[in-house]
MARPA-621327 format. One record per residue: x, y, z of N, C-alpha, C in turn; residue number from 1. Coordinates in Angstrom, 1 decimal. Example, Ala and Ser with C-alpha at 12.3 -4.5 7.8 and 13.67 -1.06 7.14 Angstrom:
PT    n_c1    n_c2    n_c3   ca_c1   ca_c2   ca_c3    c_c1    c_c2    c_c3  num
PT    13.2    -5.7     7.8    12.3    -4.5     7.8    13.2    -3.3     7.8    1
PT    12.8    -2.2     7.1    13.7    -1.1     7.1    12.9     0.0     7.9    2
# end
This chain:
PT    n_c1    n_c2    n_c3   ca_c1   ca_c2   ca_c3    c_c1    c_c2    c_c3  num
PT   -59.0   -16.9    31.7   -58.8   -18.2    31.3   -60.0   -18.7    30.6    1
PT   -59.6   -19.4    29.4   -61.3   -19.6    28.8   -61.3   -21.2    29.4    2
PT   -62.5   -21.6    28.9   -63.2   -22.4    29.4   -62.2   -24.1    29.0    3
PT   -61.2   -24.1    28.0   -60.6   -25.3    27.4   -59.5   -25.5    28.6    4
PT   -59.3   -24.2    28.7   -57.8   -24.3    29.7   -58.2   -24.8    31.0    5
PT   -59.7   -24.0    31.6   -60.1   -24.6    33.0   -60.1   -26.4    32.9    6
PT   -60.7   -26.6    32.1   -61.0   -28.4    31.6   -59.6   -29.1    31.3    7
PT   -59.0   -28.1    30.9   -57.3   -29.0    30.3   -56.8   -29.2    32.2    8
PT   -56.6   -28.0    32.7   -56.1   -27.8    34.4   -56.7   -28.9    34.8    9
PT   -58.2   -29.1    35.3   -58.9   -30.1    35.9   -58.4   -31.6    35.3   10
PT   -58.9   -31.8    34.1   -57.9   -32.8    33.5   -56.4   -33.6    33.9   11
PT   -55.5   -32.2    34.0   -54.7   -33.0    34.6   -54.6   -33.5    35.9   12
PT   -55.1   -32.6    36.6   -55.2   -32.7    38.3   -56.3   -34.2    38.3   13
PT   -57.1   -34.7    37.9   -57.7   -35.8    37.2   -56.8   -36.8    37.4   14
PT   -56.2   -37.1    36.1   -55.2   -37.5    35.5   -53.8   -38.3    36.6   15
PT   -53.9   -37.3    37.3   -52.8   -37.3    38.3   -53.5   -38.2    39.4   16
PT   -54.9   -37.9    39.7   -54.7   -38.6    41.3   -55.4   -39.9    40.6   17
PT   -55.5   -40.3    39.1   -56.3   -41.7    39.3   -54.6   -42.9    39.0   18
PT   -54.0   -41.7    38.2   -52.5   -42.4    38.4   -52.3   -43.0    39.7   19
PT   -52.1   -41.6    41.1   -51.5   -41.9    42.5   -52.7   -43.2    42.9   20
PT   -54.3   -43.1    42.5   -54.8   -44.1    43.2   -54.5   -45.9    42.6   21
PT   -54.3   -45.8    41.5   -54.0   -47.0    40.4   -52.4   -47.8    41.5   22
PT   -50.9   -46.7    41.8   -50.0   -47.1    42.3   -50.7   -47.3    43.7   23
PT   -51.3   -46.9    44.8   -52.0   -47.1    45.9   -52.4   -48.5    45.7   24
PT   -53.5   -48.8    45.1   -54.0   -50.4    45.1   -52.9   -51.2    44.3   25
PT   -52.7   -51.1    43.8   -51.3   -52.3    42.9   -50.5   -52.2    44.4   26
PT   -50.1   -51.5    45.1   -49.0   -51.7    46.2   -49.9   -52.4    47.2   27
PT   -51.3   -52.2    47.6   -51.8   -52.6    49.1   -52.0   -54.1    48.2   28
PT   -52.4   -54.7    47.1   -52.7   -55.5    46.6   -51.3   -56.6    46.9   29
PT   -50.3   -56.1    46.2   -48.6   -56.7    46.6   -48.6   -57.2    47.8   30
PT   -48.9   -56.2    48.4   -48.7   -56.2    50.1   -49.2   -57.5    50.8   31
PT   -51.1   -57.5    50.5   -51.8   -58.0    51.2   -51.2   -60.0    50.0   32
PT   -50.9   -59.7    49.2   -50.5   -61.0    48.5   -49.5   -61.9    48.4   33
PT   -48.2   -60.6    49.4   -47.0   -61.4    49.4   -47.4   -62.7    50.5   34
PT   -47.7   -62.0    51.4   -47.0   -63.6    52.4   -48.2   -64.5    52.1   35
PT   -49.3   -64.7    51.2   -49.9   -65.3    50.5   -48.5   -66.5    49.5   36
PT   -48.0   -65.7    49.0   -47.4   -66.4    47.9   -46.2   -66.6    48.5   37
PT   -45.5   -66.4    49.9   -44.6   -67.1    50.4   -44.6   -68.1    51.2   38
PT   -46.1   -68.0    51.8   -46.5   -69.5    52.3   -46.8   -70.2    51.4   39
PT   -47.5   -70.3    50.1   -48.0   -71.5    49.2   -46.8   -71.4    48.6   40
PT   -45.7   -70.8    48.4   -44.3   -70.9    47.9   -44.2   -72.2    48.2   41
PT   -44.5   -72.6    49.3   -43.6   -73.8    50.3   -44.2   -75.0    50.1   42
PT   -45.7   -74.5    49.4   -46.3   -76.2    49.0   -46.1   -76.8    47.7   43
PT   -45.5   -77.7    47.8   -45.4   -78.8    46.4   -46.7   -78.4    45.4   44
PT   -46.6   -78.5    44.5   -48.0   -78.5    43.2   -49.4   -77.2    43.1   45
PT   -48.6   -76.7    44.2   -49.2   -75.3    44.6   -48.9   -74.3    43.0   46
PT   -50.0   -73.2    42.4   -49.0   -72.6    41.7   -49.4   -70.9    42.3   47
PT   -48.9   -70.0    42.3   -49.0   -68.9    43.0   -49.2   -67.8    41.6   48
PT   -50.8   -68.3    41.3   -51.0   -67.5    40.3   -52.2   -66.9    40.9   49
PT   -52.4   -65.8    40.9   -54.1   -64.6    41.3   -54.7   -64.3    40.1   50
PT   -55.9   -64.4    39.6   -56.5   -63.7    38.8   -57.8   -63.5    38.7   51
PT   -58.5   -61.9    38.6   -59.8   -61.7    38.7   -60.1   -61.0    37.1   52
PT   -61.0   -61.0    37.0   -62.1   -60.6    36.0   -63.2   -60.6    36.0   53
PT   -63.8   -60.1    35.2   -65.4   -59.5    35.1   -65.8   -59.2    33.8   54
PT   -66.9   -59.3    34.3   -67.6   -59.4    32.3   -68.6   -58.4    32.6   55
PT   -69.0   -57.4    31.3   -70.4   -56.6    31.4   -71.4   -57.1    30.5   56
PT   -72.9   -57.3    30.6   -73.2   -57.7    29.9   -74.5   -56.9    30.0   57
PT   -75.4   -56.6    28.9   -76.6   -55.8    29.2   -77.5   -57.0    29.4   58
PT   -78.7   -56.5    30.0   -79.5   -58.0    31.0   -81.0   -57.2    30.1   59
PT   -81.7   -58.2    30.0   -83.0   -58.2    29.1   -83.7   -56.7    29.9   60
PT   -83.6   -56.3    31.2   -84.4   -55.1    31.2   -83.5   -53.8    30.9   61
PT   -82.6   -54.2    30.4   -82.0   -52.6    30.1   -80.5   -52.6    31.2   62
PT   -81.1   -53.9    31.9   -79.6   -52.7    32.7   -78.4   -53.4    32.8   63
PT   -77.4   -52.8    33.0   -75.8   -53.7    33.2   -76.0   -54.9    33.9   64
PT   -75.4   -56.4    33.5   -75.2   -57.2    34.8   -73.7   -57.3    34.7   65
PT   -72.5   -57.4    35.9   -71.5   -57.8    35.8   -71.3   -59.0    37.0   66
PT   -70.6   -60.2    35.9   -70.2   -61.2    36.4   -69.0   -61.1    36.8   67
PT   -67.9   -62.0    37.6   -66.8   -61.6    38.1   -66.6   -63.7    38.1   68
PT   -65.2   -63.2    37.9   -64.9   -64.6    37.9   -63.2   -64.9    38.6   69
PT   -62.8   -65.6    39.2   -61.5   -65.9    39.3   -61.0   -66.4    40.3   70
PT   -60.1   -66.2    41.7   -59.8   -66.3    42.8   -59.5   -65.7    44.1   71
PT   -59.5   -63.7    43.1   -59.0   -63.0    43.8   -60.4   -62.0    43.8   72
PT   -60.7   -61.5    44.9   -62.3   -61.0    44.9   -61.3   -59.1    45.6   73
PT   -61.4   -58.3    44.6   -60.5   -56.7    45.1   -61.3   -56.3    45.5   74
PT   -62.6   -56.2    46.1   -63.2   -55.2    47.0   -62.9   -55.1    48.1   75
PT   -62.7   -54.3    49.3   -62.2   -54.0    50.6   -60.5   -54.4    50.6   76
PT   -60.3   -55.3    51.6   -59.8   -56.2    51.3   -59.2   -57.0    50.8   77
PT   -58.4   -57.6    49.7   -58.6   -58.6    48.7   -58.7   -59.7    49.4   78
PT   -59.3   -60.8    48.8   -59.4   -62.3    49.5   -59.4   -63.0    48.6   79
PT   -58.1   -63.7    48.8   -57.7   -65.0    48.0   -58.1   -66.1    48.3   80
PT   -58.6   -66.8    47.2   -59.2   -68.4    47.1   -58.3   -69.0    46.9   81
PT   -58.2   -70.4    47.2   -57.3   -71.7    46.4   -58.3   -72.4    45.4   82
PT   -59.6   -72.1    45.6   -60.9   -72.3    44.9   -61.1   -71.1    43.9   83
PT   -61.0   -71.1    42.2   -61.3   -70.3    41.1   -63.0   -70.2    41.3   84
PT   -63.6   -69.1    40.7   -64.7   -68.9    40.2   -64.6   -69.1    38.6   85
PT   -65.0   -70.2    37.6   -64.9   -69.9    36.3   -65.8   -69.3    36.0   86
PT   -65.5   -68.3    34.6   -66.2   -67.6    34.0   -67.4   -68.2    33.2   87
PT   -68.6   -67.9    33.8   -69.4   -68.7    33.3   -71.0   -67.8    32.5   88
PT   -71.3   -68.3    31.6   -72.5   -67.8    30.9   -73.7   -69.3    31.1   89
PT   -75.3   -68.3    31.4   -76.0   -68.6    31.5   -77.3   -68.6    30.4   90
PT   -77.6   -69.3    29.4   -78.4   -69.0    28.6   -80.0   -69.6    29.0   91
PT   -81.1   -69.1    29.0   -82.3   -69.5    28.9   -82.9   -69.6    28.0   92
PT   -83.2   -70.9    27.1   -83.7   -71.2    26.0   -84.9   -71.2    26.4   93
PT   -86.0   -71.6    25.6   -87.6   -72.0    25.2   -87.8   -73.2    26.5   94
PT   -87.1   -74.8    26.0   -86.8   -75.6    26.9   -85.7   -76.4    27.9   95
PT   -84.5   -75.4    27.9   -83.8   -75.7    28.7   -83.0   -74.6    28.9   96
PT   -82.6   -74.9    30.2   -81.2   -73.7    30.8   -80.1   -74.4    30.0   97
PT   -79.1   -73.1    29.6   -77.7   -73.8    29.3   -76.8   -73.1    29.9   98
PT   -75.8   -73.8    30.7   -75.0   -73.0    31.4   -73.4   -73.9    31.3   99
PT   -72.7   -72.9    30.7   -71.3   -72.7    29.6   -70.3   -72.2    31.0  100
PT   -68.9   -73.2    31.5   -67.7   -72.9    31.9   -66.7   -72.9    31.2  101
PT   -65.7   -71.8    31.7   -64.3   -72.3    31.2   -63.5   -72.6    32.5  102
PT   -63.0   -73.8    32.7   -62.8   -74.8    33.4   -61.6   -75.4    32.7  103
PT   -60.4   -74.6    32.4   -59.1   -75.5    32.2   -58.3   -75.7    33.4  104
PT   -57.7   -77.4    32.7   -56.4   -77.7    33.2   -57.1   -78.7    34.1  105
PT   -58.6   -79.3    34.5   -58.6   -80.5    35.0   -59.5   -81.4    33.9  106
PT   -59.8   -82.9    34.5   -59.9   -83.8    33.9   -61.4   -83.7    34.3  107
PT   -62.4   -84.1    33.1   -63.8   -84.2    33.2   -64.1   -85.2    34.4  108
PT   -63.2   -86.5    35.0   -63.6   -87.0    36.2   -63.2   -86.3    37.3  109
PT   -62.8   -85.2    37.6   -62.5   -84.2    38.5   -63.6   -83.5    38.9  110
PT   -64.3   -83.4    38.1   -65.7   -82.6    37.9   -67.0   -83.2    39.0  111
PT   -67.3   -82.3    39.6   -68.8   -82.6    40.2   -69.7   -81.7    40.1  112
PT   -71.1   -82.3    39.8   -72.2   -80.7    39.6   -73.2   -81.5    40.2  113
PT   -73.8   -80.6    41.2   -75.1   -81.0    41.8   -76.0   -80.1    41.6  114
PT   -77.4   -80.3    41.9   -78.7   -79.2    41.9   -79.4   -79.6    43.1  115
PT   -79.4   -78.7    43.6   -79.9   -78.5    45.2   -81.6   -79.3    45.4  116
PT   -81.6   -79.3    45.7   -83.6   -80.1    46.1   -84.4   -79.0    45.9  117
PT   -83.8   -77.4    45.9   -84.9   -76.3    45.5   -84.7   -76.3    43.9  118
PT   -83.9   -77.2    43.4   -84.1   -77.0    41.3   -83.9   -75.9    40.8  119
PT   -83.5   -75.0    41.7   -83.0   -74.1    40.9   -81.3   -73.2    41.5  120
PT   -80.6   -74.1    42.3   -79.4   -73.9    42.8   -78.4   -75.0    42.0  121
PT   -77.1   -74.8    41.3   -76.6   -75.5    40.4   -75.1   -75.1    41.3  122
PT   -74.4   -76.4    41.7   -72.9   -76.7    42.2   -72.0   -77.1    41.3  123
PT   -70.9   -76.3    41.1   -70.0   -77.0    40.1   -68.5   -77.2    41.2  124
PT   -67.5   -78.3    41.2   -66.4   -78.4    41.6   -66.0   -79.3    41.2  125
PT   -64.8   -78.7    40.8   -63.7   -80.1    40.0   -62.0   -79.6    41.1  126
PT   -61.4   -80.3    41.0   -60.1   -79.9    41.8   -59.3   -80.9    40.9  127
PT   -58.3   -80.4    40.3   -57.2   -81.1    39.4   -56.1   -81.0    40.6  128
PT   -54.8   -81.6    39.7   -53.6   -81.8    40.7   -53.3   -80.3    40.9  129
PT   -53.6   -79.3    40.1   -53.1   -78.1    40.4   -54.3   -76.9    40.3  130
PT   -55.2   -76.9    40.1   -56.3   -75.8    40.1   -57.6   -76.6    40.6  131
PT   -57.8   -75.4    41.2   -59.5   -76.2    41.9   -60.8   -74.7    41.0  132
PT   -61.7   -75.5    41.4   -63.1   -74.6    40.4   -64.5   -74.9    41.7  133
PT   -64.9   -73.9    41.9   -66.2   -73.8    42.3   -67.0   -72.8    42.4  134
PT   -68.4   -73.0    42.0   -69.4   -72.0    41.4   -70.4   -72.4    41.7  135
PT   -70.8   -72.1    42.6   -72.4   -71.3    42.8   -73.6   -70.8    42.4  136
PT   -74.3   -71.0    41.7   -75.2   -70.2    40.7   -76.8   -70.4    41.0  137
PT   -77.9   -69.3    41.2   -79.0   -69.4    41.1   -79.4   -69.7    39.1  138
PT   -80.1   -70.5    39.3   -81.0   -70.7    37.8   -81.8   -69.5    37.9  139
PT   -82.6   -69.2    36.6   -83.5   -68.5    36.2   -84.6   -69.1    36.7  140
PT   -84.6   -70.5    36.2   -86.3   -71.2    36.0   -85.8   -72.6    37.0  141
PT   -86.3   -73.4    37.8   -86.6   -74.2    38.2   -86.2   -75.4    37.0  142
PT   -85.2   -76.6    37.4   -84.9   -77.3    36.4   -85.1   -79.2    36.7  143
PT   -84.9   -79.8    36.0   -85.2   -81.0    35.9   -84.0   -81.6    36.2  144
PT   -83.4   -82.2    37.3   -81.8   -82.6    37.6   -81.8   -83.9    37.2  145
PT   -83.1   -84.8    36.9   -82.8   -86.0    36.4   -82.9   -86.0    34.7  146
PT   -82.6   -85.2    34.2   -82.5   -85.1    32.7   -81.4   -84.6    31.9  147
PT   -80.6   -83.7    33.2   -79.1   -83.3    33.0   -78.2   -84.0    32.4  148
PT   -77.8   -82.9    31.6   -76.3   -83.7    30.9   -75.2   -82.8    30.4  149
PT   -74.3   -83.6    30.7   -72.9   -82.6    30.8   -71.7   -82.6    29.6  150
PT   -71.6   -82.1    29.2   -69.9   -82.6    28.6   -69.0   -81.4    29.0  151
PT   -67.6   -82.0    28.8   -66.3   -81.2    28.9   -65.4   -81.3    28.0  152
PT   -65.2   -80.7    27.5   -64.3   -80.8    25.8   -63.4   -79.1    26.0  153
PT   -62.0   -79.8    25.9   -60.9   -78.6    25.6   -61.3   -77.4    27.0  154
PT   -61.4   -77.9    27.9   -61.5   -77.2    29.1   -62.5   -76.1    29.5  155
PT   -63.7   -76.4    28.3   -65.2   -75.7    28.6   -66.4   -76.8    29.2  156
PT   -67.0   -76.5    30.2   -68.1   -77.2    30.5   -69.4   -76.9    30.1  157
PT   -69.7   -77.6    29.8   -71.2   -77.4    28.8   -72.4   -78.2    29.9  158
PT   -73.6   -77.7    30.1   -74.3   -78.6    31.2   -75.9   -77.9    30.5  159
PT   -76.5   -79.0    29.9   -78.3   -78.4    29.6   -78.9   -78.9    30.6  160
PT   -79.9   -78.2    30.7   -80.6   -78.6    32.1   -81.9   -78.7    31.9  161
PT   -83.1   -79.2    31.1   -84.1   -79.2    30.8   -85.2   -78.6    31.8  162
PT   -85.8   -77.6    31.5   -87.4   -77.2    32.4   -87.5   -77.9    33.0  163
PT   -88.2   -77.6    34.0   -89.1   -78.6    35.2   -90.6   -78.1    34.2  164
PT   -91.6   -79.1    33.7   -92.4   -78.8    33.0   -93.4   -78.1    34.2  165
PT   -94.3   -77.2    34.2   -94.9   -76.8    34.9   -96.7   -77.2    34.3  166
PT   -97.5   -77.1    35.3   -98.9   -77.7    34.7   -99.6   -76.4    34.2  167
PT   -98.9   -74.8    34.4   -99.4   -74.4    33.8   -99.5   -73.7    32.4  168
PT   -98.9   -74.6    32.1   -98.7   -74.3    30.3   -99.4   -74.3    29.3  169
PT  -100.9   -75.9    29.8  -101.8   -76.5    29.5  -100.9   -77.2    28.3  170
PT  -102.2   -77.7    27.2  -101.8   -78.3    26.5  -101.9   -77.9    24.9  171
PT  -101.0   -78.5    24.2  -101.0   -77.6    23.2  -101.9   -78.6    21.9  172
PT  -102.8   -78.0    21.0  -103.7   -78.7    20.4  -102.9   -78.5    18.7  173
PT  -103.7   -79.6    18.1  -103.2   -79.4    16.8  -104.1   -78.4    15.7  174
PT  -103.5   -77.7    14.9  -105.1   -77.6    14.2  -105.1   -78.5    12.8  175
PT  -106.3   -78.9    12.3  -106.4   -79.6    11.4  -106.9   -78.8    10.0  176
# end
């Protein structure tokens, strides 16, 4: 047997059991979800939608970061939220954090965002008539919560968050 045919054989035997494991989790997933969705069946304004995702992103030292976003968390066990994680991006500018949701289907007064007393923990929760949002996040840098500002436009949250200036930056001189 030359060496294409050993690789073609392994291949399928491959092939085969990521099929049987793909049908495996789609069924225990069904399973652990139905009486999920036949109890909230029963509530008014309830909608019996699950959805996860993830993002890859390369992170300034080289290595993968993945974010995960949604209601439905598939590791072990699945565990369902009635609380979404929105997908959220974090940018570190020069002088301010910017940190970007996608947050559809409620109203900008639905919305609440705090920063913890350590300045660098950021709370987001909005709850509409039908979808709720909450997120969690460590900052990069230590931020300024009385300088914060927010908008919501077409169901993305936008929030800059200016530096907490630190004294060791000194000062910067002009030259003449």
């Amino acid at each position: 047997m030359s060496w294409f045919e050993d690789f073609d054989e392994w291949f399928r035997k491959w092939r085969k059991f990521v099929e049987e494991f793909e049908r495996e989790v789609e069924k225990e997933i069904e399973d652990t979800l139905r009486p999920l969705s036949e109890k909230q069946g029963s509530k008014k304004g309830k909608s019996n939608v699950y959805y996860y995702g993830f993002e890859i992103t390369m992170g300034p030292d080289g290595k993968p970061k993945i974010k995960e976003f949604g209601n439905v968390r598939p590791w072990g066990r699945p565990l369902v939220s009635e609380e979404s994680e929105p997908l959220t991006d974090v940018y570190e500018e020069e002088d301010t954090v910017k940190v970007i949701m996608d947050m559809p289907g409620v109203d900008k007064d639905d919305i609440n965002i705090s920063i913890e007393p350590d300045g660098r923990t950021l709370i987001v929760e909005a709850k509409g008539s039908d979808r709720s949002y909450r997120k969690e996040l460590q900052l990069p840098t230590e931020v300024d919560a009385s300088k914060a500002k927010a908008t919501y436009k077409n169901g993305v949250l936008t929030i800059e968050l200016p530096k907490k200036n630190k004294g060791s930056r000194g000062t910067k001189i002009k030259v003449e």
